[in-house]
N, C-alpha and C positions, 0 to 999 in steps of 0.2 A: 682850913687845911686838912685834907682827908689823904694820909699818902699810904699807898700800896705795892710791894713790889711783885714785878711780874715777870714773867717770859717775854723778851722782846720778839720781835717780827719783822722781815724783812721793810713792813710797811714804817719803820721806826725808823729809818735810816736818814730821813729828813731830819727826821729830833733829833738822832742820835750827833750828825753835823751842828748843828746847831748849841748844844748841850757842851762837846766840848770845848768848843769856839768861843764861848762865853766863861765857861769856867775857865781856860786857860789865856782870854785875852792880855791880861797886864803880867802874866807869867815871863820872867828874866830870860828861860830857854827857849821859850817862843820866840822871843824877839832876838835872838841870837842865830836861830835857825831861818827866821822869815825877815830878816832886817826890812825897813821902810825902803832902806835905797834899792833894794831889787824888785817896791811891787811894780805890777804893771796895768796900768789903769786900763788898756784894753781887753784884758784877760783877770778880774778882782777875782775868779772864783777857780783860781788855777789851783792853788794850795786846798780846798775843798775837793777838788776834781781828784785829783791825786789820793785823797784820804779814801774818799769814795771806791776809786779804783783797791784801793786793798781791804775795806772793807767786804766787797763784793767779792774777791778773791779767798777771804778768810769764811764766807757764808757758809764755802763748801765741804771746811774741815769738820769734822764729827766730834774732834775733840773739845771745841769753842763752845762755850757756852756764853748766850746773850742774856743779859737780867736789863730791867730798866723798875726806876718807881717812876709810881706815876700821883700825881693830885689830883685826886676824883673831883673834885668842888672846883677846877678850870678846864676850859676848852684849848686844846694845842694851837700853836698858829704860828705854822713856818713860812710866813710869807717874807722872814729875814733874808730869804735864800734868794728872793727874786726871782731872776729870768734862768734862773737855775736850777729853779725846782721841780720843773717838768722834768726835764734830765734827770735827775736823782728818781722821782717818781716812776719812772719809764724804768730806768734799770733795776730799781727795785720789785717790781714788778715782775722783769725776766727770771727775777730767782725762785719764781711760783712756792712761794710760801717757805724754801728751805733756807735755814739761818741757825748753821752750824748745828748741832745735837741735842738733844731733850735737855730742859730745864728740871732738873727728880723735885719733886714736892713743892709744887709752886700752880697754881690755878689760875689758867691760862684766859685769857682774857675776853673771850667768849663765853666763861662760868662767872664774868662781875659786871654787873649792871652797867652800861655807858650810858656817859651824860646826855644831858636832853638832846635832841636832837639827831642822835646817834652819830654826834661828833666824836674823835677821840679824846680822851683827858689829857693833861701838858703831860710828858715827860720831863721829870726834872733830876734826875740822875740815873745815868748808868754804868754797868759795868761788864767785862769780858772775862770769863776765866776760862781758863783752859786745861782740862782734865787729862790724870796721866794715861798714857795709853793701855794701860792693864785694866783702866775704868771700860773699854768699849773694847775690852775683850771679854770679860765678863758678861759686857750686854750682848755679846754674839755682832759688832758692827762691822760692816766692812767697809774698807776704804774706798770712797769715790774717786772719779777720775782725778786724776791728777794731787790726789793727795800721798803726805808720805810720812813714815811711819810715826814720825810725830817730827813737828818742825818746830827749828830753834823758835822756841820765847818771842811772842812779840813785846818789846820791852816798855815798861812803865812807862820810864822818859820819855819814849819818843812818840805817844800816847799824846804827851804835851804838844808838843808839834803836826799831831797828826798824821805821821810817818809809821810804814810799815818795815818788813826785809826786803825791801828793794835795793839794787846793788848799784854804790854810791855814781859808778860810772854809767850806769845807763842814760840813754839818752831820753825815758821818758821821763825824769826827774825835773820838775817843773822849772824856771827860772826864778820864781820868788823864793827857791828855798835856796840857801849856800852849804854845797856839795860838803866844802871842808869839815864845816862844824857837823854837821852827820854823820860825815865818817869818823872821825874823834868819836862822838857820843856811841855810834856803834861798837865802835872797837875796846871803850873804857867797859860799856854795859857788857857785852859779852865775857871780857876778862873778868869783871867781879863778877859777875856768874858763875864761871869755871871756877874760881876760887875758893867760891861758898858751896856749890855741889858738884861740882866734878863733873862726870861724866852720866849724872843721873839721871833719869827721867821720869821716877815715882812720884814724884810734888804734881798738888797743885799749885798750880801757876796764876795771879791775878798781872793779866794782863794790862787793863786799865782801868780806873772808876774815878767818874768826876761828878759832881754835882754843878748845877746852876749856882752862880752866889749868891742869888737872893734867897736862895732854899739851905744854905749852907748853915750847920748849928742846930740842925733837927734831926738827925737823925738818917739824913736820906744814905750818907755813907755808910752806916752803920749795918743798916736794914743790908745793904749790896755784900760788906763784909762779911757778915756772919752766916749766909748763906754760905760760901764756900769752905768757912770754915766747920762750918758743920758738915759738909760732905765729904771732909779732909778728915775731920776727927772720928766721922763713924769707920773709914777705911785704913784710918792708922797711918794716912800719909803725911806727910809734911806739907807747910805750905812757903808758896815762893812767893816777892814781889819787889821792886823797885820804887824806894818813896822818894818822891821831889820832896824839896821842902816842907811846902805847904799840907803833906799829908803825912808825916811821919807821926807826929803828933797822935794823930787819928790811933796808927796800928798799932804803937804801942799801948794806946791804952788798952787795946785789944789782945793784946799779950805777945807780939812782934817784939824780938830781939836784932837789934842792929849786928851784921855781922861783918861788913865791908862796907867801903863810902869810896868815890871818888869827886873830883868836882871837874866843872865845864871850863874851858876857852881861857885857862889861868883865871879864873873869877872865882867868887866866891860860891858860888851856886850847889851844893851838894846834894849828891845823888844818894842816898843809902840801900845797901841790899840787903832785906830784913826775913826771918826766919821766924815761922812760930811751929814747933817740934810738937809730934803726934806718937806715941805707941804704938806697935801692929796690937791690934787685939785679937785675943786667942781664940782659936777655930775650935 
């Protein structure tokens, strides 16, 4: 096991489906959001398609930043995806190489040798942050079409499910996913947000990071964590994020302070929204 983290690339969007979909399969909110009795055997990659669609839509923020690790010592292989993977492929593609904003200090994956064959290596976790908008004022960016001036949080939870800010009542909200429980989870996630920062927008923000579980206990989160926290600490900002269960554990050993929790659908299932505080440092 040789693992590496990198800059991801629109060409990752295969893995990147695949990555979460395994990390969060037996996940409690998963299965709250995507119940059995709504799938539908004519359409299995409806709830992928969906995730897709707002991944491609989040490519175009400048504020987004993609990381992924990867294991040098295996070859990727999303043929999990089936008759779905052209599709992915194909749209991945239309984004001609752009996938959200520069990754700062991290060498890009045309500077590390690929494996025999000049296959790519697995990706076995990734993550999203999303830098505050004074970050890409600083770098002189300007906003692409259709972007604005920095948009609400995509939230941790709904990472779990796959789900982006798509508004509960639209009609392209798939049918394996049930409307209610999303709306709930929106409306809880965004309140303990307001609660914990108010009306702020200097944080950064981890959006999502999951790892494989067979890769899970090395390290692969860590590597994705500490990246943003280093570009948080050198700028004096704070950083944001939403832990499921399964990853609170993680940030606080990383020095996250729980500061608000709610839970899902009357179950047990707790959400927490965690803080770990930065100084400005002096000019």
């Amino acid at each position: 096991m040789h693992l590496t983290l990198l800059p991801a690339t629109p060409f990752d969007i295969p893995s990147y489906l695949l990555v979460a979909s395994s990390a969060f399969a037996n996940d409690p909110l998963r299965a709250l959001l995507f119940p059995t009795s709504r799938f539908d055997p004519t359409d299995p990659h409806a709830g992928k398609r969906f995730r897709l669609q707002a991944m491609l839509k989040r490519a175009h923020n400048p504020q987004v930043r993609h990381l992924k690790v990867v294991d040098q010592d295996e070859v990727e292989d999303v043929s999990a995806l089936g008759g779905f993977r052209d599709e992915v492929e194909r749209r991945a593609e239309e984004l001609n190489g752009v996938f959200g904003g520069p990754v700062e200090g991290l060498e890009t994956e045309e500077g590390v040798a690929r494996s025999e064959g000049g296959r790519r290596r697995k990706v076995v976790g990734q993550a999203i942050w999303i830098a505050p908008s004074s970050v890409e004022k600083e770098r002189g960016e300007t906003k692409r079409d259709g972007d604005g001036d920095r948009e609400a949080p995509v939230e941790q939870a709904e990472e779990v499910a796959g789900i982006e800010k798509t508004k509960v009542e639209e009609p392209g909200l798939p049918h394996c996913l049930d409307a209610t429980v999303l709306g709930e989870l929106r409306e809880k996630t965004e309140m303990a947000r307001k609660r914990v920062m108010g009306g702020r927008k200097d944080y950064w923000y981890l959006a999502s990071m999951c790892t494989r579980p067979e890769y899970q206990g090395n390290g692969v989160g860590s590597m994705m964590l500490k990246w943003g926290i280093e570009q948080a600490s050198r700028a004096g900002k704070d950083v944001y994020l939403e832990a499921t269960p399964a990853g609170a554990s993680l940030y606080r050993k990383h020095g996250f302070v729980a500061k608000d929790a709610f839970t899902m659908n009357d179950s047990e299932y707790t959400i927490v929204s965690m803080v770990k505080e930065f100084e400005q440092p002096n000019r």
